[in-house]
N, CA, C and O atoms as CSV, one atom per row, in Angstrom:
chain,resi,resn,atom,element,x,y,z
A,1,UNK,N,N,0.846,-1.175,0.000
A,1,UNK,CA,C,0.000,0.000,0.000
A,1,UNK,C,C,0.893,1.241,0.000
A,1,UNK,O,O,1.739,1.254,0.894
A,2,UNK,N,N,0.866,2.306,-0.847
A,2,UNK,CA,C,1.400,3.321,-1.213
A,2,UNK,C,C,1.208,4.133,-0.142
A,2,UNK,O,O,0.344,3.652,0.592
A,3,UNK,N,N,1.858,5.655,0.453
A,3,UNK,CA,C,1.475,6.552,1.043
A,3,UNK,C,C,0.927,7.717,0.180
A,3,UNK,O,O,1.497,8.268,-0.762
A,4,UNK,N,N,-0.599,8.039,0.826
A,4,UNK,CA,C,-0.960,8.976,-0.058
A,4,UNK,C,C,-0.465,10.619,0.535
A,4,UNK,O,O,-0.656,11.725,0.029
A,5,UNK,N,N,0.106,10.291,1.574
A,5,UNK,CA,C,0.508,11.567,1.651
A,5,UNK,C,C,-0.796,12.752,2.878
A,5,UNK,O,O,-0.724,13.803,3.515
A,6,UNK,N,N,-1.922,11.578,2.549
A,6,UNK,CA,C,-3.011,12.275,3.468
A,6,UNK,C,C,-2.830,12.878,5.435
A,6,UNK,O,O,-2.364,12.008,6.171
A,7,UNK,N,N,-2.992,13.496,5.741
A,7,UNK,CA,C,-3.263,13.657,7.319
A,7,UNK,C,C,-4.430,12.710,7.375
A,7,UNK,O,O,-5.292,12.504,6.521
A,8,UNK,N,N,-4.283,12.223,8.473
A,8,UNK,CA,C,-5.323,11.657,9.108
A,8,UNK,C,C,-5.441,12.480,10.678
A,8,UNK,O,O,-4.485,12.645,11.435
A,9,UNK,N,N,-6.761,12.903,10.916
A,9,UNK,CA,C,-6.714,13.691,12.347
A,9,UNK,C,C,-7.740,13.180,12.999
A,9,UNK,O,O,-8.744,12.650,12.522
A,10,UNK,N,N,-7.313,13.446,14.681
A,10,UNK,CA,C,-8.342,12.336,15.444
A,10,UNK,C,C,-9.532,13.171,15.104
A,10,UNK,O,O,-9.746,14.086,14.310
A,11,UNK,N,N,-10.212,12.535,15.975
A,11,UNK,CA,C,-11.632,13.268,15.932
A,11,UNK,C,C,-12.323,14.249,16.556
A,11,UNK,O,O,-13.365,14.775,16.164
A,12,UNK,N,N,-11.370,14.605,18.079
A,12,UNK,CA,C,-11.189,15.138,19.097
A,12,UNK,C,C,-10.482,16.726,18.733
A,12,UNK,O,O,-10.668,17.849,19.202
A,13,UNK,N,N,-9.528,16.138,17.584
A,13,UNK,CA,C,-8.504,17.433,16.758
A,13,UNK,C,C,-9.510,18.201,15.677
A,13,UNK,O,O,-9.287,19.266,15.101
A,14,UNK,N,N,-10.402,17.553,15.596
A,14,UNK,CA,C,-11.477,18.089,14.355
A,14,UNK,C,C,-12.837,18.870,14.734
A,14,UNK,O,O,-13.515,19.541,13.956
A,15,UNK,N,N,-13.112,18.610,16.243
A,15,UNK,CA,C,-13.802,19.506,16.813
A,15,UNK,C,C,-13.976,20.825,16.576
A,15,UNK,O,O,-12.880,21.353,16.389
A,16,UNK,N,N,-14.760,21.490,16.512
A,16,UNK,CA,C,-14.620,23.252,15.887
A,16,UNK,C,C,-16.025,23.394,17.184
A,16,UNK,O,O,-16.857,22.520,17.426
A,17,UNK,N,N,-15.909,24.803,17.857
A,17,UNK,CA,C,-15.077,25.041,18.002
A,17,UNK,C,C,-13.657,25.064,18.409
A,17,UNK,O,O,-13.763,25.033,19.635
A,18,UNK,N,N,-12.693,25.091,18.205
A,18,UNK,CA,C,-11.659,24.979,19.425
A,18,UNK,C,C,-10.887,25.990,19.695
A,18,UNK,O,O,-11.240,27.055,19.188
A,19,UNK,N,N,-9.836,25.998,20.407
A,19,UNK,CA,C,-8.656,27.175,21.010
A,19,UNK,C,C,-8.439,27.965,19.904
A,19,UNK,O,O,-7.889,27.511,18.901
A,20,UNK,N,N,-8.828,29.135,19.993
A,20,UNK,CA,C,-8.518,30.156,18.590
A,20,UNK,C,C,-8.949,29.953,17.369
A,20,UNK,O,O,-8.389,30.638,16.513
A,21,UNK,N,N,-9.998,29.025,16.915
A,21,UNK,CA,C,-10.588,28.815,16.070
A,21,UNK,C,C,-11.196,30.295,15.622
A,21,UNK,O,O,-11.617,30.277,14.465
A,22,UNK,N,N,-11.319,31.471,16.247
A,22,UNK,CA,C,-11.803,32.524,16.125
A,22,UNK,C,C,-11.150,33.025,15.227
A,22,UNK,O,O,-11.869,33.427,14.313
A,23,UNK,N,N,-9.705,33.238,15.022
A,23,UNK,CA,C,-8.793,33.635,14.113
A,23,UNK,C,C,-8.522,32.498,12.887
A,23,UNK,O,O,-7.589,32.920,12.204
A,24,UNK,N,N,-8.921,31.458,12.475
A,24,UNK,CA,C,-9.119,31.111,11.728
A,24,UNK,C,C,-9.494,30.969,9.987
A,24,UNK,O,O,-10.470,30.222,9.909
A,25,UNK,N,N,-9.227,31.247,9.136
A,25,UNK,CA,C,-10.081,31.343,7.925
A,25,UNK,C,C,-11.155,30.666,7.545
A,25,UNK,O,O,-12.027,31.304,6.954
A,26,UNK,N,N,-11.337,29.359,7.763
A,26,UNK,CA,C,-12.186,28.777,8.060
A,26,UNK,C,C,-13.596,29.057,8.788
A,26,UNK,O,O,-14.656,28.558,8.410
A,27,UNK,N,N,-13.464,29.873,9.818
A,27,UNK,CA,C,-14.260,30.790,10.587
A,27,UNK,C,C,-14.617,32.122,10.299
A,27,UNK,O,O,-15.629,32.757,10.597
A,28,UNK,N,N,-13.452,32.480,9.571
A,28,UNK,CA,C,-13.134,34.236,9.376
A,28,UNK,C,C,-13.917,34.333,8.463
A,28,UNK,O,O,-14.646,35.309,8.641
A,29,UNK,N,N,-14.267,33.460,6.988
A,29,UNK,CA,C,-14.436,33.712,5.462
A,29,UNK,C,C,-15.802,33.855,5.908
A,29,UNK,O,O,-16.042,35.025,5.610
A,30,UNK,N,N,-16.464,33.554,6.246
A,30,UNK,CA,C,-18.311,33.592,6.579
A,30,UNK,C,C,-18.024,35.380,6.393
A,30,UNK,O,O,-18.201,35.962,5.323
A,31,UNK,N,N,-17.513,36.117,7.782
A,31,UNK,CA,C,-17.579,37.332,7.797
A,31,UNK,C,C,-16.868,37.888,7.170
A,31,UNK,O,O,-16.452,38.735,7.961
A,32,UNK,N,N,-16.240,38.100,5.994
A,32,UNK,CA,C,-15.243,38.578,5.617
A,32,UNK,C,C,-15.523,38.736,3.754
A,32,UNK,O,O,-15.963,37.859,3.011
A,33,UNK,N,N,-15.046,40.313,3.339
A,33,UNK,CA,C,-14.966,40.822,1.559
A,33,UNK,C,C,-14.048,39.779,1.184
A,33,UNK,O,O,-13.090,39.352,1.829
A,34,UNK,N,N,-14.508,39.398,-0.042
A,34,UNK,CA,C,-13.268,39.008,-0.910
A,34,UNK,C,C,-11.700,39.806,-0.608
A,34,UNK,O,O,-10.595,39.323,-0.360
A,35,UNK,N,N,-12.129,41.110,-0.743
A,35,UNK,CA,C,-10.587,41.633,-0.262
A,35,UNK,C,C,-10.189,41.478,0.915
A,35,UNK,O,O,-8.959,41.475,0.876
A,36,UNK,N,N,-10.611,41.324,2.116
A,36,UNK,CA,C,-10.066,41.004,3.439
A,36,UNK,C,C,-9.493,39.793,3.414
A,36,UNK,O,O,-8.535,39.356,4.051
A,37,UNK,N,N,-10.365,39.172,2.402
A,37,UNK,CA,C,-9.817,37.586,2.358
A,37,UNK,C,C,-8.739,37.641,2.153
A,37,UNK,O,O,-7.895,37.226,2.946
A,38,UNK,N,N,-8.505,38.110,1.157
A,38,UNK,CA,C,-7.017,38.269,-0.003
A,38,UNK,C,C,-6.083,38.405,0.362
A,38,UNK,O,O,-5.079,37.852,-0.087
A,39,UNK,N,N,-6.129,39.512,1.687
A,39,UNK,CA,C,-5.001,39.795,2.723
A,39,UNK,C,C,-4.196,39.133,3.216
A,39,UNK,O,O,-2.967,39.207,3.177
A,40,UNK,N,N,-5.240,38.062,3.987
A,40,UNK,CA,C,-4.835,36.801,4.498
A,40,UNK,C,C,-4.044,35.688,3.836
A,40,UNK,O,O,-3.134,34.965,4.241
A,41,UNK,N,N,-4.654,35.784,2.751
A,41,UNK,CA,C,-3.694,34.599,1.630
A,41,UNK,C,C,-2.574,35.027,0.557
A,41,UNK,O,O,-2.061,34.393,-0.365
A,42,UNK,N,N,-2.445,35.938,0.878
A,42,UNK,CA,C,-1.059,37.216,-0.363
A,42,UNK,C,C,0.020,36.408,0.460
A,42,UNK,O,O,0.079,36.194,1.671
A,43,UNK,N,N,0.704,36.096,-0.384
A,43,UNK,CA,C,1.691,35.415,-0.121
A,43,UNK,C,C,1.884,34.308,1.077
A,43,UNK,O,O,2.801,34.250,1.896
A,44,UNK,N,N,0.819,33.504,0.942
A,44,UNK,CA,C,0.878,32.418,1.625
A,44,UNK,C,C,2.255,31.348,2.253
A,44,UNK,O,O,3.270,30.844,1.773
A,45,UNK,N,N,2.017,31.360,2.716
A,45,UNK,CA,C,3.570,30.185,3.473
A,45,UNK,C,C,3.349,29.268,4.287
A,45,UNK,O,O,4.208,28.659,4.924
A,46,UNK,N,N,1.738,29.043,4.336
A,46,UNK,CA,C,1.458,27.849,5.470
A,46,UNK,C,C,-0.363,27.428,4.360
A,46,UNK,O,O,-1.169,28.140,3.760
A,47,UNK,N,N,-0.227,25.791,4.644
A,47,UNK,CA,C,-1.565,25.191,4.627
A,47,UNK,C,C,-1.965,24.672,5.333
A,47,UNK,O,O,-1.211,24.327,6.243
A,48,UNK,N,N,-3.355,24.281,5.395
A,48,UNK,CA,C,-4.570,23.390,6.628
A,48,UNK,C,C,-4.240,21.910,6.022
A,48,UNK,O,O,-4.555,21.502,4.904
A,49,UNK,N,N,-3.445,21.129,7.157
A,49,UNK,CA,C,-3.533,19.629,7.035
A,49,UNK,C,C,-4.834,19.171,6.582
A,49,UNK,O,O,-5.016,18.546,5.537
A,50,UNK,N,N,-5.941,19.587,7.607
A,50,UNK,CA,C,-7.512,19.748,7.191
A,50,UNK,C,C,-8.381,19.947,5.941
A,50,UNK,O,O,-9.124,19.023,5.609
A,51,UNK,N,N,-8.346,21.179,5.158
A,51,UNK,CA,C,-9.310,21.756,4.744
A,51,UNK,C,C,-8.539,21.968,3.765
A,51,UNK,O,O,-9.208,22.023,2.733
A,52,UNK,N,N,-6.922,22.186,3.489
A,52,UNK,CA,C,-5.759,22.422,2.438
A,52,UNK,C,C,-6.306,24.284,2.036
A,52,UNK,O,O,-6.359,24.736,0.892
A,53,UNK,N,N,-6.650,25.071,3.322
A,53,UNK,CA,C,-6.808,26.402,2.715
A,53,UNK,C,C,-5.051,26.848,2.840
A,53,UNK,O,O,-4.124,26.210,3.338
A,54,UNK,N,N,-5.064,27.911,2.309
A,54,UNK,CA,C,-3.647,28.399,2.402
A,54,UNK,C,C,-3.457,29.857,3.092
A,54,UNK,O,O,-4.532,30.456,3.081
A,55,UNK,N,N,-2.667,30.420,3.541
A,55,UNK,CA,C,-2.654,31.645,4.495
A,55,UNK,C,C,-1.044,32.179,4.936
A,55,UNK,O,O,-0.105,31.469,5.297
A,56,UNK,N,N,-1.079,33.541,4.788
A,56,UNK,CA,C,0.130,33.816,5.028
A,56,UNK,C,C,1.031,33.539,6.233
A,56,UNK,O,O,2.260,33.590,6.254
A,57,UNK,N,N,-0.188,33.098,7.693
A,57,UNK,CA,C,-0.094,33.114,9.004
A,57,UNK,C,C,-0.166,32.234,9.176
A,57,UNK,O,O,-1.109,31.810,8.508
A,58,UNK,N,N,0.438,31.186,9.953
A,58,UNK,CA,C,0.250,30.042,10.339
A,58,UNK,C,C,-1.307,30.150,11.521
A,58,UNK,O,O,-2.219,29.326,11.590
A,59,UNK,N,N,-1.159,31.386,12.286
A,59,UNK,CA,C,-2.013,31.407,13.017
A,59,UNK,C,C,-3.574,31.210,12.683
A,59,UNK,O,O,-4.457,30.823,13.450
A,60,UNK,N,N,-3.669,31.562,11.399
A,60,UNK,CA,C,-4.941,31.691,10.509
A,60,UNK,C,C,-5.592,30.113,9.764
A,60,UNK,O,O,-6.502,30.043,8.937
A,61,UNK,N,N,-4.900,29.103,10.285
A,61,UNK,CA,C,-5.357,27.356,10.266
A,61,UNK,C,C,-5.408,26.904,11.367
A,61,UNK,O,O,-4.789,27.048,12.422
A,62,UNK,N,N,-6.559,26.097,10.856
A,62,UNK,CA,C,-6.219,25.085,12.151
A,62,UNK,C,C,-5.419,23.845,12.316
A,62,UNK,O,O,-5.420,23.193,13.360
A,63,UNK,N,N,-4.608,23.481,11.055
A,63,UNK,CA,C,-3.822,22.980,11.318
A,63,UNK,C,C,-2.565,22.490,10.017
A,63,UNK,O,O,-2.359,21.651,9.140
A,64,UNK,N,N,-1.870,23.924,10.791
A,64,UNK,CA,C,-0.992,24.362,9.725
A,64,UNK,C,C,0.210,23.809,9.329
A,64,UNK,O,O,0.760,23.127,10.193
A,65,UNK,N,N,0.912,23.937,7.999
A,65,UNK,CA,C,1.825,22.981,8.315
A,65,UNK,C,C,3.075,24.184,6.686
A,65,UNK,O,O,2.460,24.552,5.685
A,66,UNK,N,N,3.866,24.361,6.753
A,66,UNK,CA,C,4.594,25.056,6.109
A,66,UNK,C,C,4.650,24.657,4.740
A,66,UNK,O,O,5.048,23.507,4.552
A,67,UNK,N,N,4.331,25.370,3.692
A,67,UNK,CA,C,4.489,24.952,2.458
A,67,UNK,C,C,5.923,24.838,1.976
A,67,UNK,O,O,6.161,24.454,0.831
């Protein structure tokens, strides 16, 4: 069996809300312009093991991992 390379996360880790989920994109994009968005992802340097969004901040996933 090959590695696909996937995260696998418990289920406990997948809970929303959780610790700072507030700062999130995932959370943020509901309230947020296309351009606020944009902010956040201009020159990205981190993705969501999760959801694979991308963000300049690591702080802005929930579970980020360095591109």
């Amino acid at each position: 069996m090959t590695n696909s390379g996937k995260i696998f996360l418990s289920e406990a880790a997948l809970r929303v809300p959780h610790e700072g989920h507030d700062r999130h994109l995932c959370e943020l994009r509901s309230t947020m312009t296309q351009e606020q968005y944009k902010c956040f992802i201009q020159d990205a340097q981190y993705y969501c093991q999760h959801c694979g969004r991308s963000a300049a901040s690591s702080e802005n996933l929930c579970f980020p991992e360095k591109i």
